[in-house]
N, C-alpha and C positions, 0 to 999 in steps of 0.2 A: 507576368509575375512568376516569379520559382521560389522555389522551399524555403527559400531563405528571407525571403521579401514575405511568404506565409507564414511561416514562422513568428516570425521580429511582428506579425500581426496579434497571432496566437498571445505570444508572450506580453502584447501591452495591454489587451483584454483581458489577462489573469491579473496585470497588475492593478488596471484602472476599475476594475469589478470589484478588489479588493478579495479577490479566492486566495490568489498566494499567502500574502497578509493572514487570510484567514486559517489556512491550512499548518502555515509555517506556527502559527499562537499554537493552535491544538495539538498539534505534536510537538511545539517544544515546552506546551505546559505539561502534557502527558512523561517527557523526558524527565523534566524538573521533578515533578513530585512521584514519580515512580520509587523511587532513592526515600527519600521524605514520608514517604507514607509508609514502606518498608519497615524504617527505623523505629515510628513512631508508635504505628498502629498495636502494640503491647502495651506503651504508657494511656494511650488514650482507654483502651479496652479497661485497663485497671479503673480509670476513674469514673464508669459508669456504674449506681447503682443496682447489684446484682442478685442484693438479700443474703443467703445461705447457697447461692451457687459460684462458682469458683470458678472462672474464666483464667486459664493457663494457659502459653502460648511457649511455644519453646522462642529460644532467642534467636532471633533475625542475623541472619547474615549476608554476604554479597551475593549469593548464590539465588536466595530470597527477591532479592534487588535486582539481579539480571531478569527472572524468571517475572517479576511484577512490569518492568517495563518491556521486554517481550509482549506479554501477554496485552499490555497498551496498544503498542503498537501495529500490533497483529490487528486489531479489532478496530483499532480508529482508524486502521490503514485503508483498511478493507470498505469500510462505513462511507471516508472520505471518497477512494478510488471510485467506488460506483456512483457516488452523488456526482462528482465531477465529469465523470466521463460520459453517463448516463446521453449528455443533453449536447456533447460535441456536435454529433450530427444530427440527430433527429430533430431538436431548435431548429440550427439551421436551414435543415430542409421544409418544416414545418413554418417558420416565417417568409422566405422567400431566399434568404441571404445568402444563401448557399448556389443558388441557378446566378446569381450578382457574383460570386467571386469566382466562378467558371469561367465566365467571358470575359477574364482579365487579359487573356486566356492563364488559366492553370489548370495544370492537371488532377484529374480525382487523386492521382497519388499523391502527389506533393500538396493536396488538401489535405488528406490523412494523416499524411505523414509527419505536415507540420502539428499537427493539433495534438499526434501521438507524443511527437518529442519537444512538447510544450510540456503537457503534462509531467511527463518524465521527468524535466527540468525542476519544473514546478515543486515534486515528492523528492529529487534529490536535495535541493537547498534544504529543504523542512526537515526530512529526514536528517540529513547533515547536522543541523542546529539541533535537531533533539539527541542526535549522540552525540555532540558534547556535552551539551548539556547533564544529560544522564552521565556517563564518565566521572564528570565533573565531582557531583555530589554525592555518587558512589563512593569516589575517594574519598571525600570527607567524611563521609559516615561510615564506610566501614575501612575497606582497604584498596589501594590502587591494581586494575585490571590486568592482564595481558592487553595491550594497548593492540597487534596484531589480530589477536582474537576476535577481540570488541568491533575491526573495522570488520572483519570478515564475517561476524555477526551482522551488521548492521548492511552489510551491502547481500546477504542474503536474502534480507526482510525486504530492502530495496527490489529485488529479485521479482519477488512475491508479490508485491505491491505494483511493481509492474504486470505480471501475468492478469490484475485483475482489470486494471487498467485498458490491456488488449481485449480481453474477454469484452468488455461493458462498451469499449468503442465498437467491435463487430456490433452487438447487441445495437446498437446505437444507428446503426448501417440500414438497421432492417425495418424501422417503422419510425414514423413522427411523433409519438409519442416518447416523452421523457420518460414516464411514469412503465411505462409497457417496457419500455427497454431496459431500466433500472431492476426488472421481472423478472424478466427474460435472463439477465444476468446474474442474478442471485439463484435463477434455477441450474444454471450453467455452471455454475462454480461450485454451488455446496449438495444439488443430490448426485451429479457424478463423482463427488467426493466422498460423500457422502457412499455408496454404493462400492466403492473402490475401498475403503477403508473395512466396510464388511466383510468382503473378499480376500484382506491380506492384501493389500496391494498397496496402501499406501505408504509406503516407504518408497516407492516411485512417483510421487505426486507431488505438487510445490510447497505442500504443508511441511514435508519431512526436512526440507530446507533448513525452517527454523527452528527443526528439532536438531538440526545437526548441529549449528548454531548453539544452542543450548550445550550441546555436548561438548562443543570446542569450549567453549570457556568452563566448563567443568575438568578439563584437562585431555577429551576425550578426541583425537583429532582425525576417528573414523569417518573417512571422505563418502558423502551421497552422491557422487556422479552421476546417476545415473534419472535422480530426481532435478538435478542441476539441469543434465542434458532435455528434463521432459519439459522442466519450466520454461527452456529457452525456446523448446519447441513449441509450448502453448502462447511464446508473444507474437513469436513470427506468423503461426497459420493462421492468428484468428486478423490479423494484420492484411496478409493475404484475400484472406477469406473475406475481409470487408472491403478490402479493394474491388476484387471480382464481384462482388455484388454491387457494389455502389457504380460501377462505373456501367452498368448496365441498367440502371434503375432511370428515371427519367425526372425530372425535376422540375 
C-alpha cells in the first residue's frame, strides 16, 4: 500500500464518519451568518427591553463583516483542527489498527502523511465553502469585496488552520490517549504563543497571518513574510518531528 491507496483510505473515513459533512456545516454556517449577524445585531439590540438605558451602536459596515467572520473562523478553526487531529494516531495506535495497517506493508510516512493531507483536504473544501459563502452575503448586505484580497485572506486562515493541524498530529504521535494529546496540543500552541506575544514577538508567529489578512482587505497590503515563512516552518517540523518519533515507537 502507498500514500495514495492511504490516502483515498483516510479520505473515505472522513466521509463515511460523517467529520467532513460535519466540519464543512460549521464552517459554512459560521461563513453564512457571520455577514447576517453583523448587519442585524443593531436592530435586534434595539428591540430588547432596556428601561432608561440606551444601547447605541455605531452602524455596521463590511469592515465589521470581515472582522466578525475572521474572528469565526479563527476559533472554530482552531476548536475543530484539534478535535480532529487529536485522535489520527493515538486511536489508532491505542485500538490496534495502526500495527494492521503497517504490514500492508506501508510506511510510518505515508501513514502520516496520508492522514495529514486528508485533513488538509478535508478544512480546504469547508473552508472553501465558507468563503463563499461569507462573500456572498457580504455583498448583499453591505458591499462587494476585493475578490483577490478575500482569497488571500482566506488561504491565510487556511495557513493557520493548518499549523494547528501539524502541531495536534505530532501531539497525537506521542501517547494513546485522545484526550492527552488534545492537552498537549493546546499547551503547544497557545502558552508559547502566549509567551511570544509578551515578549513582542508576535508579529512572527501564525497569528499575525490573519492580522495581515485583516489589514489587506482594509486596504493595507503590508507583506508578513516572515510569520508566513515561520507558519510554513511550524507544518513541516512538527510533521517531521512526529515522523521521527513514530517510527521508532513500537506498536
Amino acid at each position: 500500500m502507498n500514500i495514495f491507496a492511504a490516502f483515498r483510505k483516510e479520505w473515505l473515513e472522513l466521509i463515511r464518519n460523517y467529520r467532513l459533512l460535519v466540519v464543512a456545516i460549521v464552517l459554512l454556517f459560521f461563513g453564512l451568518t457571520s455577514p447576517i449577524l453583523t448587519k442585524f445585531t443593531p436592530e435586534l439590540l434595539n428591540l430588547i427591553p432596556t428601561g432608561d438605558i440606551t444601547i447605541q451602536m455605531p452602524p455596521q459596515t463590511v469592515i465589521n463583516a470581515i472582522g466578525q467572520y475572521i474572528k469565526n473562523m479563527q476559533q472554530f478553526g482552531i476548536i475543530l483542527a484539534i478535535l480532529l487531529a487529536m485522535g489520527s494516531v493515538a486511536q489508532e495506535k491505542d485500538k490496534g489498527t495502526a500495527a494492521m495497517m503497517l504490514v500492508k506493508p506501508l510506511s510510518r510516512g505515508a501513514f502520516l502523511g496520508a492522514k495529514f493531507l486528508s485533513l488538509a483536504a478535508m478544512f480546504f473544501i469547508a473552508l472553501f465553502a465558507a468563503a463563499i459563502a461569507a462573500y456572498y452575503y457580504t455583498m448583499l448586505l453591505f458591499e462587494a469585496m476585493n475578490i483577490l484580497h478575500w482569497l488571500i485572506l482566506n488561504a491565510f486562515l487556511y495557513v493557520y488552520v493548518l499549523v494547528i493541524v501539524a502541531i495536534t498530529l505530532f501531539c497525537s504521535t506521542l501517547t494513546k490517549s485522545q484526550v492527552a494529546a488534545g492537552g498537549i496540543a493546546l499547551g503547544l500552541i497557545f502558552i508559547p504563543g502566549s509567551i511570544a506575544s509578551l515578549l513582542g514577538l508576535g508579529k512572527y508567529l501564525p497569528g499575525e497571518l490573519i492580522t495581515c489578512g485583516a489589514r489587506l482587505m482594509q486596504g493595507d497590503t503590508t507583506a508578513s513574510w516572515i510569520a508566513l515563512g515561520v507558519s510554513m516552518g511550524l507544518i513541516v517540523v512538527p510533521l517531521v518531528g512526529a515522523w521521527l518519533i513514530f517510527k521508532g515507537q513500537e506498536l
